[in-house]
C-alpha positions in Angstrom: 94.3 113.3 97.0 94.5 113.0 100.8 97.9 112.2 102.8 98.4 108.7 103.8 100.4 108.5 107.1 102.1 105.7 108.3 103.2 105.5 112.0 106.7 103.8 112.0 107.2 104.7 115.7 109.4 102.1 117.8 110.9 100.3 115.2 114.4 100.2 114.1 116.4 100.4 111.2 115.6 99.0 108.0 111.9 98.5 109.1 111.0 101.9 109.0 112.0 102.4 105.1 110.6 98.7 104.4 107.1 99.3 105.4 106.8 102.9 103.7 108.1 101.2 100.5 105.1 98.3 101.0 103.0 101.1 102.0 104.0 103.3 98.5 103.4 100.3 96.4 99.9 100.2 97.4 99.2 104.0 96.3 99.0 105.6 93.0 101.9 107.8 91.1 102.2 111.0 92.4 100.2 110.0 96.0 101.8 111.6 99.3 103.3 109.4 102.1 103.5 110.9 105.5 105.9 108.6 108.0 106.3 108.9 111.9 109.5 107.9 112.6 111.5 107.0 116.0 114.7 105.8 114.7 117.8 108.3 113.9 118.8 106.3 111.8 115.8 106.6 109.6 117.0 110.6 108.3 120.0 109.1 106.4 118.1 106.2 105.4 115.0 107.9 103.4 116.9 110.3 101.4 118.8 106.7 100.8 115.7 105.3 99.8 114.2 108.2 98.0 117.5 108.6 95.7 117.5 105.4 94.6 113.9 104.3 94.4 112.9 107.6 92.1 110.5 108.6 94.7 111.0 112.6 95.9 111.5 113.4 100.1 108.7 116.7 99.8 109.5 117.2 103.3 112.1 116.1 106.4 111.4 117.5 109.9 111.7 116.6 113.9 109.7 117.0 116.6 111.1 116.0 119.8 112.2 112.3 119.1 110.0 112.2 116.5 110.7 112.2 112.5 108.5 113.4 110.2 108.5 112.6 106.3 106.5 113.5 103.5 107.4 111.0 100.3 105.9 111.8 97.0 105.6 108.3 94.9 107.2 108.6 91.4 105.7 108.4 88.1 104.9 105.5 86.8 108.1 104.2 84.4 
């Protein structure tokens, strides 16, 4: 199943989280979410959004003023 990235670069906090959430709903259980990420705020908010939506952080990196994320969408309940 091939990556699906989503380029969140520019935007502030809460957009970044909101649009990978609209983006995950759209992908099957167990699909990968890459997200591109400008914000600082945006580290503290997807392990946030990843604790309480179910949904696993694979990976968390930076580049420069970049922020790179790797979601794994959960199971299906």
């Amino acid at each position: 199943m091939p990556d699906t990235l989503l380029d969140v670069q520019g935007l502030s906090c809460p957009l970044p989280v909101l649009k990978a959430n609209k983006a995950l709903r759209g992908l099957p259980p167990g699909a990968e979410l890459t997200v591109l990420a400008t914000d600082p705020a945006s580290q503290a908010d997807f392990r946030a959004f990843c604790t309480e939506t179910g949904h696993e952080l694979l990976a968390s990196t930076q580049e420069g003023s970049v922020y790179r994320y790797t979601l794994r969408k959960r199971a299906a309940p």
